[in-house]
mmCIF file as gemmi writes it, N, C-alpha and C atoms, coordinates in Angstrom:
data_model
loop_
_atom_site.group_PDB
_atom_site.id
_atom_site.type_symbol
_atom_site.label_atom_id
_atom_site.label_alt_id
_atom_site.label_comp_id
_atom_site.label_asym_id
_atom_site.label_entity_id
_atom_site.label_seq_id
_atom_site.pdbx_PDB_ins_code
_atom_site.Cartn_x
_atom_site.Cartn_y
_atom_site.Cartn_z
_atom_site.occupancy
_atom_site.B_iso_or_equiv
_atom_site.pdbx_formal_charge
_atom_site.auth_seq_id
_atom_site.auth_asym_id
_atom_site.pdbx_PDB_model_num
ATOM 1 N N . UNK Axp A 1 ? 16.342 -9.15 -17.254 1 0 ? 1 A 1
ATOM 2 C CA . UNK Axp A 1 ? 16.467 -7.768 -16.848 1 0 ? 1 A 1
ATOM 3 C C . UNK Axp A 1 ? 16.626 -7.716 -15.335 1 0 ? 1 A 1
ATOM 4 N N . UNK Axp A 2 ? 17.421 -7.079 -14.967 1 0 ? 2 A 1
ATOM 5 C CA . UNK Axp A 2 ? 17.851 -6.998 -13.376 1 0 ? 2 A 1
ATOM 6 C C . UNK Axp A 2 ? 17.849 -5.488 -12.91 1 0 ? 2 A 1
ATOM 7 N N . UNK Axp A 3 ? 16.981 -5.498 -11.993 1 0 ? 3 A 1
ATOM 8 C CA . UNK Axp A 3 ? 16.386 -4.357 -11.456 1 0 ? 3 A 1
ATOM 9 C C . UNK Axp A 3 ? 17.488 -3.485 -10.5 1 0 ? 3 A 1
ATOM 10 N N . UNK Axp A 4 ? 17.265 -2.588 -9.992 1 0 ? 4 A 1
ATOM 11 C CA . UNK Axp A 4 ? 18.164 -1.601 -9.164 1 0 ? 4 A 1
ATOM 12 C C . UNK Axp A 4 ? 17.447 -1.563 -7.853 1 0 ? 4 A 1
ATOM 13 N N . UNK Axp A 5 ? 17.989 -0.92 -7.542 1 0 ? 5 A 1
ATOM 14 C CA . UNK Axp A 5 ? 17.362 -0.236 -5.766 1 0 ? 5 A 1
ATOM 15 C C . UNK Axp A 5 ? 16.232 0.766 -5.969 1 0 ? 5 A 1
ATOM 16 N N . UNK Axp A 6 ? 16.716 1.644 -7.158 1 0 ? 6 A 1
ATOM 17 C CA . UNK Axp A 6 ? 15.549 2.794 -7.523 1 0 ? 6 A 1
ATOM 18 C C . UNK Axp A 6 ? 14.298 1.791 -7.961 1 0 ? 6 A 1
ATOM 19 N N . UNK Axp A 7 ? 14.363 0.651 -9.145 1 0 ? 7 A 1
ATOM 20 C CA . UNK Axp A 7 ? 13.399 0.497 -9.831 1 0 ? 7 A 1
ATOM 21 C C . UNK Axp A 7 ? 12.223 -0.477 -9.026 1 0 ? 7 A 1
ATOM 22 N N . UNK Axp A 8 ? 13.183 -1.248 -7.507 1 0 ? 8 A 1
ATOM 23 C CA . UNK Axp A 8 ? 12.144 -2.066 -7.31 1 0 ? 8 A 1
ATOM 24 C C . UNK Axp A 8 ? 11.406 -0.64 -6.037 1 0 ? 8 A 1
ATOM 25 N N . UNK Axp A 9 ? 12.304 -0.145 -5.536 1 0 ? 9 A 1
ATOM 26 C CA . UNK Axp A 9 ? 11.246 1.03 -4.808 1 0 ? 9 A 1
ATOM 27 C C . UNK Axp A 9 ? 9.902 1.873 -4.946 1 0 ? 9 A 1
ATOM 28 N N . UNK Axp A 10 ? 10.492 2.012 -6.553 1 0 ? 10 A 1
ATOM 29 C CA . UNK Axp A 10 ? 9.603 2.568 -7.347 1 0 ? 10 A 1
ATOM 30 C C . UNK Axp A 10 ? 8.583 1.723 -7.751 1 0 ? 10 A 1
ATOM 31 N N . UNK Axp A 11 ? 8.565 0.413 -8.287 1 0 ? 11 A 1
ATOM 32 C CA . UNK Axp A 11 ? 7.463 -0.852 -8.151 1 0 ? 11 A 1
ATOM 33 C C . UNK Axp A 11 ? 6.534 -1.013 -7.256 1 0 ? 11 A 1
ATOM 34 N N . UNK Axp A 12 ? 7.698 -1.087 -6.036 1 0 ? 12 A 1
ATOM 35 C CA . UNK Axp A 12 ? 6.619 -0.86 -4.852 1 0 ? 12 A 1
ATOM 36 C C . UNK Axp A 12 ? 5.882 -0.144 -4.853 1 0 ? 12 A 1
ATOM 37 N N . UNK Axp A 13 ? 5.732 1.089 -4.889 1 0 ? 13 A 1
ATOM 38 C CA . UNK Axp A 13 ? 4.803 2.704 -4.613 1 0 ? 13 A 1
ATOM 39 C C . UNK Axp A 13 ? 4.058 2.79 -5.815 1 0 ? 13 A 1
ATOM 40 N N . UNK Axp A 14 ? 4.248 2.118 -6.936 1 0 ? 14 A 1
ATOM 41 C CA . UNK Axp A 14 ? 3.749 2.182 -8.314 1 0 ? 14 A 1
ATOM 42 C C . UNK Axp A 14 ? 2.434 1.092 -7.671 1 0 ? 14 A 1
ATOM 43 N N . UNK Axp A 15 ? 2.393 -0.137 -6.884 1 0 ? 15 A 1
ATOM 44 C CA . UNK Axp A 15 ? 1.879 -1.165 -6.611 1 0 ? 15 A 1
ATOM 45 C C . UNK Axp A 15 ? 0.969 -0.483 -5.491 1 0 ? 15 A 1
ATOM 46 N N . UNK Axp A 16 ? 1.543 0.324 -4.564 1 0 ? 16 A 1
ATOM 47 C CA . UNK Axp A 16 ? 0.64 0.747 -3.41 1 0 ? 16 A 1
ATOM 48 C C . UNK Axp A 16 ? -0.12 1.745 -4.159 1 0 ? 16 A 1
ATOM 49 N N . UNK Axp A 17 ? 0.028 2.63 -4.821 1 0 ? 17 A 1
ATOM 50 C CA . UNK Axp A 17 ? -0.822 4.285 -5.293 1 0 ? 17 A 1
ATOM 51 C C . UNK Axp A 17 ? -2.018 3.387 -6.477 1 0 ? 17 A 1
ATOM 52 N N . UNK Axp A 18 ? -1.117 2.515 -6.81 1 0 ? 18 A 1
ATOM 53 C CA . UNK Axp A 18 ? -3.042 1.673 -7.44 1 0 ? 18 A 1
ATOM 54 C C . UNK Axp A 18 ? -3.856 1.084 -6.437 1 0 ? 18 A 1
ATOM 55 N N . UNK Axp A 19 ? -3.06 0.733 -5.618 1 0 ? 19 A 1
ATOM 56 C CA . UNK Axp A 19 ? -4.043 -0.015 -4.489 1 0 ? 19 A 1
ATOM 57 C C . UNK Axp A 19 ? -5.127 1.023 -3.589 1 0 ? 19 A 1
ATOM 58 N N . UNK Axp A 20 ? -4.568 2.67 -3.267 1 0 ? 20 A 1
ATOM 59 C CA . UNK Axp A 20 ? -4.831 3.741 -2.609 1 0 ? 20 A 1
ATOM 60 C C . UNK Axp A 20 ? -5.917 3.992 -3.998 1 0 ? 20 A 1
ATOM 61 N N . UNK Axp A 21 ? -5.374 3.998 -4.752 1 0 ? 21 A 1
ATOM 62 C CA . UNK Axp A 21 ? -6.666 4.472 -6.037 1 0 ? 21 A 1
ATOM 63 C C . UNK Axp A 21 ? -7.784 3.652 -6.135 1 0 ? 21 A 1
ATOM 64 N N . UNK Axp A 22 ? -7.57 2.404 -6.004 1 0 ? 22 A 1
ATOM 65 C CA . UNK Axp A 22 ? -8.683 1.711 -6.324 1 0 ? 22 A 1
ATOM 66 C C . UNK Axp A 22 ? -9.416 2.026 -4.593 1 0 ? 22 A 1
ATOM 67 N N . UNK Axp A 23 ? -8.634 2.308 -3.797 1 0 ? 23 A 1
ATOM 68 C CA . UNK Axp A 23 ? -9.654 2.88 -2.103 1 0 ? 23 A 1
ATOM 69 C C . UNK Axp A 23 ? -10.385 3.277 -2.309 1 0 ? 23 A 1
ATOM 70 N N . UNK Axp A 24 ? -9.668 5.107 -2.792 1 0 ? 24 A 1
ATOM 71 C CA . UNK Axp A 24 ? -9.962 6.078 -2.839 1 0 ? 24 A 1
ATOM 72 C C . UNK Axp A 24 ? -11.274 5.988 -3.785 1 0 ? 24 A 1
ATOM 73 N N . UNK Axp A 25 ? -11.455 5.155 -4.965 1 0 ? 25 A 1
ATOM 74 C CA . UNK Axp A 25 ? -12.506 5.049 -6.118 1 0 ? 25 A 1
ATOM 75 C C . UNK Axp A 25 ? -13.988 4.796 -5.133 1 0 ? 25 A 1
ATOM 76 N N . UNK Axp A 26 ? -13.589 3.344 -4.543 1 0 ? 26 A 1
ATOM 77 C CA . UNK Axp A 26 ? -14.527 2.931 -3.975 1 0 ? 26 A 1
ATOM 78 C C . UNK Axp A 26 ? -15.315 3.372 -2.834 1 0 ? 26 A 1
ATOM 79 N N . UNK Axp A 27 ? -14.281 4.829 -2.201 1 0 ? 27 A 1
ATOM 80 C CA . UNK Axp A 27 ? -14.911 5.708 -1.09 1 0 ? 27 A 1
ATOM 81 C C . UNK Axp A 27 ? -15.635 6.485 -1.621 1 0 ? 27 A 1
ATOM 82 N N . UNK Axp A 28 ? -15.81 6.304 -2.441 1 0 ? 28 A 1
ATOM 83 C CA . UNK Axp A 28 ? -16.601 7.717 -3.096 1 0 ? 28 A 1
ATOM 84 C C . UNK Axp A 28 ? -16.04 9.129 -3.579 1 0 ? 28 A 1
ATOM 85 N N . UNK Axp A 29 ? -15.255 9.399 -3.21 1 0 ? 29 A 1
ATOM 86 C CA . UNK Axp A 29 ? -14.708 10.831 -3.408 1 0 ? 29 A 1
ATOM 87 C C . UNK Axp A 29 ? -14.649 11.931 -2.218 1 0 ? 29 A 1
ATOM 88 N N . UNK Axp A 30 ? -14.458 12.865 -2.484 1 0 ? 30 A 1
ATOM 89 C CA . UNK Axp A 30 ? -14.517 13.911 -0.885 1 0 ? 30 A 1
ATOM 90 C C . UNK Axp A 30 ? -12.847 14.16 -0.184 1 0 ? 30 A 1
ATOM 91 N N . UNK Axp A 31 ? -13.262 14.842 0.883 1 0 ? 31 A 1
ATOM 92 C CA . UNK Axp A 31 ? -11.945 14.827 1.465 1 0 ? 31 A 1
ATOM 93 C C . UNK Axp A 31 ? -11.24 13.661 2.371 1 0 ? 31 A 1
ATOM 94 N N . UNK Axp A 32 ? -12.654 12.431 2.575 1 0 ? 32 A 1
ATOM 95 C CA . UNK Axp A 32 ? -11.827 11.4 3.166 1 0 ? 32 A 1
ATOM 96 C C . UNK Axp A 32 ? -10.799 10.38 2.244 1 0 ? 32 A 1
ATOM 97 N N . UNK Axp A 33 ? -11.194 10.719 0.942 1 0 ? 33 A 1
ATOM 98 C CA . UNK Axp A 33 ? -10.228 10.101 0.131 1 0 ? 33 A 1
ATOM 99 C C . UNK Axp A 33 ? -8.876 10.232 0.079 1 0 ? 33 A 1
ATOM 100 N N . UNK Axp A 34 ? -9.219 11.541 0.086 1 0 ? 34 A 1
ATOM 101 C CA . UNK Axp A 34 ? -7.325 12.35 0.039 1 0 ? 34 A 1
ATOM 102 C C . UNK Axp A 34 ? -6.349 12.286 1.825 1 0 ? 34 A 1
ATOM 103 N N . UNK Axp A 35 ? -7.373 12.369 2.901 1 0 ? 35 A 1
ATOM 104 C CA . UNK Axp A 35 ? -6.87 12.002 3.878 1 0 ? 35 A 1
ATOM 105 C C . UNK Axp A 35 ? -6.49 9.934 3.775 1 0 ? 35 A 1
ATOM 106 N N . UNK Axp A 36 ? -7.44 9.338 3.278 1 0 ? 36 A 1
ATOM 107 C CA . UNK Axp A 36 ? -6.476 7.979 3.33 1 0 ? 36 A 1
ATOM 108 C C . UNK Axp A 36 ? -5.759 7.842 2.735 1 0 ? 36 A 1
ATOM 109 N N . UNK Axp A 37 ? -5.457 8.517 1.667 1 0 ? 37 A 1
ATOM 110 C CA . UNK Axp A 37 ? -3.937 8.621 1.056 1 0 ? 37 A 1
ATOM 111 C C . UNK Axp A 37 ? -3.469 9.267 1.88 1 0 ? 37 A 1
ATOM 112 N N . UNK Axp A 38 ? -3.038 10.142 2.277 1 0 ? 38 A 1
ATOM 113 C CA . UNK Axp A 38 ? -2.167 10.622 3.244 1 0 ? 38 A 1
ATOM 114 C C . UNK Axp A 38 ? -1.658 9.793 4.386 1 0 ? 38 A 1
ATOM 115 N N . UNK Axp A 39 ? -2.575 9.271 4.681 1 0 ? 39 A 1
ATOM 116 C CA . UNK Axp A 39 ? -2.403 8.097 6.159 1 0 ? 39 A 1
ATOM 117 C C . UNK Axp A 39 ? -1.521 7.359 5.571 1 0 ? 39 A 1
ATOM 118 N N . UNK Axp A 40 ? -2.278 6.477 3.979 1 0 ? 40 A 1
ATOM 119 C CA . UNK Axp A 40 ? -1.472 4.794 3.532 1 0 ? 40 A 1
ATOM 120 C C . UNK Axp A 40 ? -0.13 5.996 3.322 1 0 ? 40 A 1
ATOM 121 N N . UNK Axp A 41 ? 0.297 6.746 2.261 1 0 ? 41 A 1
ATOM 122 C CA . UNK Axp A 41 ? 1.231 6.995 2.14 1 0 ? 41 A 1
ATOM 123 C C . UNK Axp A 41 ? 2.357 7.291 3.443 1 0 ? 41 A 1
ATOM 124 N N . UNK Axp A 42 ? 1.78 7.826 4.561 1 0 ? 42 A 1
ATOM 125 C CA . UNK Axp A 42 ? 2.362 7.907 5.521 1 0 ? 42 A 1
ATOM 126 C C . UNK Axp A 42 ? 2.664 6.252 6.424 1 0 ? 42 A 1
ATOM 127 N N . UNK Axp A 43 ? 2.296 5.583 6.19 1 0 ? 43 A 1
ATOM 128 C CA . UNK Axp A 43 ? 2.251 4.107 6.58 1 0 ? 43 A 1
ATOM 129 C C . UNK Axp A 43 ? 3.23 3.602 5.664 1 0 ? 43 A 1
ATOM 130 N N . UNK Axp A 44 ? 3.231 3.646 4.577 1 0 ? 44 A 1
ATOM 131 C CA . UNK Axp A 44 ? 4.12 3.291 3.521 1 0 ? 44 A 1
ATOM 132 C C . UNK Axp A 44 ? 5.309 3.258 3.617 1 0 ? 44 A 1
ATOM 133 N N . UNK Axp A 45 ? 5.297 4.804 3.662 1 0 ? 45 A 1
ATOM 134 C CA . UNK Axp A 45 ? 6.383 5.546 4.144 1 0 ? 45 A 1
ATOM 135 C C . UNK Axp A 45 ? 7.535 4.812 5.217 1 0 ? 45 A 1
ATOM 136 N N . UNK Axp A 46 ? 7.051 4.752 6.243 1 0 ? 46 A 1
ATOM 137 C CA . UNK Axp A 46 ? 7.503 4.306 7.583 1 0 ? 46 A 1
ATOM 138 C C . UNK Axp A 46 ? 8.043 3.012 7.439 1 0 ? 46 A 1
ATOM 139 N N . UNK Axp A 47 ? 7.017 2.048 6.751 1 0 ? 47 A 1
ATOM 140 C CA . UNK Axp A 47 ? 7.658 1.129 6.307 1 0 ? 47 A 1
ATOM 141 C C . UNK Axp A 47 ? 8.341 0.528 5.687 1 0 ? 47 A 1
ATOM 142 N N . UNK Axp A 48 ? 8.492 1.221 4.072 1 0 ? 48 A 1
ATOM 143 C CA . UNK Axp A 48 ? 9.756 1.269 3.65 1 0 ? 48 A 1
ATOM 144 C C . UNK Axp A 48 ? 11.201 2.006 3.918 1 0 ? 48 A 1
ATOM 145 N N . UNK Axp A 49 ? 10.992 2.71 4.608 1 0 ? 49 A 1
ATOM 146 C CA . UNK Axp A 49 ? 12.442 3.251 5.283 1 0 ? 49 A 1
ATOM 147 C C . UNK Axp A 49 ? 12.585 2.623 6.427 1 0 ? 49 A 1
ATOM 148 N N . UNK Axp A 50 ? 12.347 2.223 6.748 1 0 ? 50 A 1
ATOM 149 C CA . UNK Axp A 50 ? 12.938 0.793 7.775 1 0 ? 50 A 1
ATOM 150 C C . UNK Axp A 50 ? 13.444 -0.373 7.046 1 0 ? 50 A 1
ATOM 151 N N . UNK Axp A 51 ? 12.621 -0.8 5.882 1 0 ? 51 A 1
ATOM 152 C CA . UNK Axp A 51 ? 12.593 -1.863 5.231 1 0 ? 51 A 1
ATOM 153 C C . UNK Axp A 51 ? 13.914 -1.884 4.679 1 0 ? 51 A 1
ATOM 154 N N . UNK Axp A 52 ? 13.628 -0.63 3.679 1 0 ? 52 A 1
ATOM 155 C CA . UNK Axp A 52 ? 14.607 -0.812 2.274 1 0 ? 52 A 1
ATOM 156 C C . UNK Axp A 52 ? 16.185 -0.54 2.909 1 0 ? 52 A 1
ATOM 157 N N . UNK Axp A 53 ? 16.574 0.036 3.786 1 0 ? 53 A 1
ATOM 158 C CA . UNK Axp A 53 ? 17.501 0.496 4.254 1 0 ? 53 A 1
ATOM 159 C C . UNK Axp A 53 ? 18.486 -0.928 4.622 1 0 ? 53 A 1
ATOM 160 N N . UNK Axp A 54 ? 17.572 -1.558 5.297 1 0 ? 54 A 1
ATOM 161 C CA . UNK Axp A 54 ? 18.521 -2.97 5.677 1 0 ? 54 A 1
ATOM 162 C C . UNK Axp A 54 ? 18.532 -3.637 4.585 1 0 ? 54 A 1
ATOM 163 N N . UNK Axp A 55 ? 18.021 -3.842 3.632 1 0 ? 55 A 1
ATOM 164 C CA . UNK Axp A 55 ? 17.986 -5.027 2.719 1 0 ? 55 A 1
ATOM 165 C C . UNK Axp A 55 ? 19.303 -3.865 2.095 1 0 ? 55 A 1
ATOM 166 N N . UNK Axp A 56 ? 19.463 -3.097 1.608 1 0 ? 56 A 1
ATOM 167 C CA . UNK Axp A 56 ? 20.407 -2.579 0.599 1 0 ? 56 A 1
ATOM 168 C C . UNK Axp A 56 ? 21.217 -1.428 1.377 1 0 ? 56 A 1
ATOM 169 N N . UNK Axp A 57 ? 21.862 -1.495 2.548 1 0 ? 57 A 1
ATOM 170 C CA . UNK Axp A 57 ? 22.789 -0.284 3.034 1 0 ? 57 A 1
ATOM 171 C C . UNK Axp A 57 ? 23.858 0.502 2.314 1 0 ? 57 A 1
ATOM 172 N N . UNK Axp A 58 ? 23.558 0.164 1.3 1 0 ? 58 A 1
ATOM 173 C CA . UNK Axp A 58 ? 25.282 0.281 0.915 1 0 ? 58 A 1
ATOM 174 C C . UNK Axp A 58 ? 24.964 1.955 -0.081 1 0 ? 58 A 1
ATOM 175 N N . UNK Axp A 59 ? 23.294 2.183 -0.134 1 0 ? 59 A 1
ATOM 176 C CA . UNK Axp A 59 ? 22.818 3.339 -0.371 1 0 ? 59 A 1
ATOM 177 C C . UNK Axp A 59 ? 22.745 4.434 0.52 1 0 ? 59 A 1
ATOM 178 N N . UNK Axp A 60 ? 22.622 5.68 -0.595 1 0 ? 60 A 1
ATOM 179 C CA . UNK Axp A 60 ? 22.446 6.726 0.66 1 0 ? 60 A 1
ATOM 180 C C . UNK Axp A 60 ? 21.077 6.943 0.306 1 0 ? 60 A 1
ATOM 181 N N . UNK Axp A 61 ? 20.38 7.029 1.334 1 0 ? 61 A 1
ATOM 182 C CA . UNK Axp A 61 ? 18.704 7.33 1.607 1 0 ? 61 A 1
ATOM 183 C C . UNK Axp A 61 ? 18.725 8.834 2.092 1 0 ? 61 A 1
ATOM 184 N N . UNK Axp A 62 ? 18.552 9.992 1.152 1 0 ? 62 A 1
ATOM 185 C CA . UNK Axp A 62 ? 18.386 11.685 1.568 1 0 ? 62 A 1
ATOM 186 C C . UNK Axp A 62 ? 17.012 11.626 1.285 1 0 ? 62 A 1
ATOM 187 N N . UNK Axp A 63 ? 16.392 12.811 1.413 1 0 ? 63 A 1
ATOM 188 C CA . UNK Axp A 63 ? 15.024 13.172 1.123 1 0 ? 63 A 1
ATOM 189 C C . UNK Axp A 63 ? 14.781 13.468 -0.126 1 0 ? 63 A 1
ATOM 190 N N . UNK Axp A 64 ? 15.768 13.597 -0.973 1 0 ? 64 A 1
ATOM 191 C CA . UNK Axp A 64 ? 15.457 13.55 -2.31 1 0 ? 64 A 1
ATOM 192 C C . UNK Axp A 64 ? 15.516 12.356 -3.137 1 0 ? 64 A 1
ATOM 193 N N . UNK Axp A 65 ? 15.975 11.418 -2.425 1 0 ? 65 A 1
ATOM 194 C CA . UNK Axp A 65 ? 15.757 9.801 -3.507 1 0 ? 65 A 1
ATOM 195 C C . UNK Axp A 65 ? 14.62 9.059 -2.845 1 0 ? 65 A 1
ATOM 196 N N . UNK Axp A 66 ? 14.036 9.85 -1.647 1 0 ? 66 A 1
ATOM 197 C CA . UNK Axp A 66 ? 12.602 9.227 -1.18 1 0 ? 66 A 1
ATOM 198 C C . UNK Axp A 66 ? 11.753 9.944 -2.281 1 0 ? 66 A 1
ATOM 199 N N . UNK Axp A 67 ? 11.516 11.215 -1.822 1 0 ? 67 A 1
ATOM 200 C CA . UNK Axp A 67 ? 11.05 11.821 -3.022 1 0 ? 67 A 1
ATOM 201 C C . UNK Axp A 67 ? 11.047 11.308 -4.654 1 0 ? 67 A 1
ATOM 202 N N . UNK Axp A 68 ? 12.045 10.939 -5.058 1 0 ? 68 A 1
ATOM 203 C CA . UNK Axp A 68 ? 11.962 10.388 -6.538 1 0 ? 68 A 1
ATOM 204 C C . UNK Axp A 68 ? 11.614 9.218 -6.595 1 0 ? 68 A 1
ATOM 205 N N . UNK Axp A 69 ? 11.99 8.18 -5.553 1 0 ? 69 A 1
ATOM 206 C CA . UNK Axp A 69 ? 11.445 7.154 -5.382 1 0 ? 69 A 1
ATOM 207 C C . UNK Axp A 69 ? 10.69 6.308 -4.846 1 0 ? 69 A 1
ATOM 208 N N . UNK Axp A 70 ? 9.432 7.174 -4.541 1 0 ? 70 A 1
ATOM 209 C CA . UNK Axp A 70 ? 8.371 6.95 -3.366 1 0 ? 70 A 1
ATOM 210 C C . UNK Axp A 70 ? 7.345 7.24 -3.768 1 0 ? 70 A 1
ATOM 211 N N . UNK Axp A 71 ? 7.85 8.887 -3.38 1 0 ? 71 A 1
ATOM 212 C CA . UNK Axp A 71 ? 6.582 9.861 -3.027 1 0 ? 71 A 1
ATOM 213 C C . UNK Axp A 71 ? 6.041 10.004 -4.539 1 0 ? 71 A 1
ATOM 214 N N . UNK Axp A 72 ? 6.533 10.476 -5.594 1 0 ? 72 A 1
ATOM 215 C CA . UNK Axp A 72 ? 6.277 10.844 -6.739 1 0 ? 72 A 1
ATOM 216 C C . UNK Axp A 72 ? 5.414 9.821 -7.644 1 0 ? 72 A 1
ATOM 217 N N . UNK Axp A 73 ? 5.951 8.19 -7.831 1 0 ? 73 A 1
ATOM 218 C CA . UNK Axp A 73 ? 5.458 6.706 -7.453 1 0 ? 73 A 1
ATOM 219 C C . UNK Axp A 73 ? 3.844 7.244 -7.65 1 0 ? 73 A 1
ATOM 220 N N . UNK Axp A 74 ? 3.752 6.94 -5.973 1 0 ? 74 A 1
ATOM 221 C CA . UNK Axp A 74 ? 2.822 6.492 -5.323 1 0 ? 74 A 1
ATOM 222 C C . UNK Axp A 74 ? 1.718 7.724 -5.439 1 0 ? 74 A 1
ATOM 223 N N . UNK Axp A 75 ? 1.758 8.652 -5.567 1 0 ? 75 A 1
ATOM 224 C CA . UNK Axp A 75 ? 1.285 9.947 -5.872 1 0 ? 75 A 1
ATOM 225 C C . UNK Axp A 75 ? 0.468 9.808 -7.233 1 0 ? 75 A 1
ATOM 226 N N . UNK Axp A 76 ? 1.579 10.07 -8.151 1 0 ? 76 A 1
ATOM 227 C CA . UNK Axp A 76 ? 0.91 9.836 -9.249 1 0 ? 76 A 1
ATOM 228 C C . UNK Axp A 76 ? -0.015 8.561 -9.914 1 0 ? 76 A 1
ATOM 229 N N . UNK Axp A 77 ? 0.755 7.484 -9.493 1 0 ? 77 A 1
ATOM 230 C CA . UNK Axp A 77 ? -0.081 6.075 -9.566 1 0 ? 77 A 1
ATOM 231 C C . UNK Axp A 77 ? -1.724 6.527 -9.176 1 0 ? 77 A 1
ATOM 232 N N . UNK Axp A 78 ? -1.605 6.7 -7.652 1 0 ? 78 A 1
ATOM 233 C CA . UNK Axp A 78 ? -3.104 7.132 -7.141 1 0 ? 78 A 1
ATOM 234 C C . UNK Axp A 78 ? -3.935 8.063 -8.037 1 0 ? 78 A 1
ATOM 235 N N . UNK Axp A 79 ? -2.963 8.682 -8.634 1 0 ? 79 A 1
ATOM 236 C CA . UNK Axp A 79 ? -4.396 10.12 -9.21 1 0 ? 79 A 1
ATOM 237 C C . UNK Axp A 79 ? -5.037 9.36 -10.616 1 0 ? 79 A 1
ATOM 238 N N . UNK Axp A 80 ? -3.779 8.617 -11.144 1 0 ? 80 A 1
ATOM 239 C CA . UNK Axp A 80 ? -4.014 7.977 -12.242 1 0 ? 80 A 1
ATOM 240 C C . UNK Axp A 80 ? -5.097 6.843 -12.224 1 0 ? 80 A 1
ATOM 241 N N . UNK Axp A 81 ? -4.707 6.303 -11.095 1 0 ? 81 A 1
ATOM 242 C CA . UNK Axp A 81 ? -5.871 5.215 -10.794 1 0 ? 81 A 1
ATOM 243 C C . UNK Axp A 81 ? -7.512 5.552 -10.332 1 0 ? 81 A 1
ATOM 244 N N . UNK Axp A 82 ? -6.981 6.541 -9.564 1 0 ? 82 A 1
ATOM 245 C CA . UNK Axp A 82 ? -8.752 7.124 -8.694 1 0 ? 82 A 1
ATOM 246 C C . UNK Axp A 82 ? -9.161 7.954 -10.399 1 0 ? 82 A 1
ATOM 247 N N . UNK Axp A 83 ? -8.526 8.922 -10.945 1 0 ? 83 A 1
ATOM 248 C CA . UNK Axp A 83 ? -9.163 9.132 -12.288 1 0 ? 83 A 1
ATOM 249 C C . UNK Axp A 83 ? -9.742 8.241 -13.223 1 0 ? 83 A 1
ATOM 250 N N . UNK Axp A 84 ? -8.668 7.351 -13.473 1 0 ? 84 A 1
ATOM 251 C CA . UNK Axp A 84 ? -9.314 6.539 -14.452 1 0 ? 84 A 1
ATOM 252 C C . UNK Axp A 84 ? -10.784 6.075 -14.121 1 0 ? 84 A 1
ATOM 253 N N . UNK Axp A 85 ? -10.634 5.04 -12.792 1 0 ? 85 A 1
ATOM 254 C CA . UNK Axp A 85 ? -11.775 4.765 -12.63 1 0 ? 85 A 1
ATOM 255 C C . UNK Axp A 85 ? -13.327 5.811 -12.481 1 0 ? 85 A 1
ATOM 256 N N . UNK Axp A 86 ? -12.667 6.862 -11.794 1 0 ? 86 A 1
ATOM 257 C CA . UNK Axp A 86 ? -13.536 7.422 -11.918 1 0 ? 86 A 1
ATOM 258 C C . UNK Axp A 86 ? -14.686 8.183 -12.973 1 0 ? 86 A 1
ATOM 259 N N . UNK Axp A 87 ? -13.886 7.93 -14.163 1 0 ? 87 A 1
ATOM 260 C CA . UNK Axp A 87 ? -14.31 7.815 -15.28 1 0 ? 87 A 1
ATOM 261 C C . UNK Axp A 87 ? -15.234 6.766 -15.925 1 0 ? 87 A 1
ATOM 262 N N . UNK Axp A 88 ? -14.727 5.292 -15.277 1 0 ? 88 A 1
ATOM 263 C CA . UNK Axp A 88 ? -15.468 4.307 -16.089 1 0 ? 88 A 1
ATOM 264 C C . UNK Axp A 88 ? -17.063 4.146 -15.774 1 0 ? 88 A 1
């Protein structure tokens, strides 16, 4: 199976929003949780649009294929992850 530009982007942020979840679990909860997501995602951020851009130019990068392939990711991963655990 051979991946795309969308699917490994999306891997990525799928890989970081568990990593932000399992943070966020272990901070306890509150509003500093949701601010270090904001930070990593904003760190993320920065770094994959520098990143992904050179490895694959031949894409167009708008704010709506960050959005589908980022933000949404990494977002949901996190809630999924800080919930779950927060459950166990």
């Amino acid at each position: 199976m051979k991946f795309g530009i969308e699917q490994k982007t999306a891997l990525i942020h799928v890989g970081l929003g568990a990593i932000v979840g399992f943070t966020s679990n272990l901070m306890g909860g509150g509003l500093t949780t949701i601010l270090v997501a904001i930070i990593f995602l904003a760190v993320s951020a920065q770094l994959t649009s520098r990143l992904i851009p050179t490895l694959y130019p031949e894409v167009e990068y708008n704010k709506k294929w960050w959005l589908a392939n980022a933000l949404y990711p990494l977002v949901s991963f996190w809630l999924f992850t800080w919930v779950l655990l927060f459950n166990i």
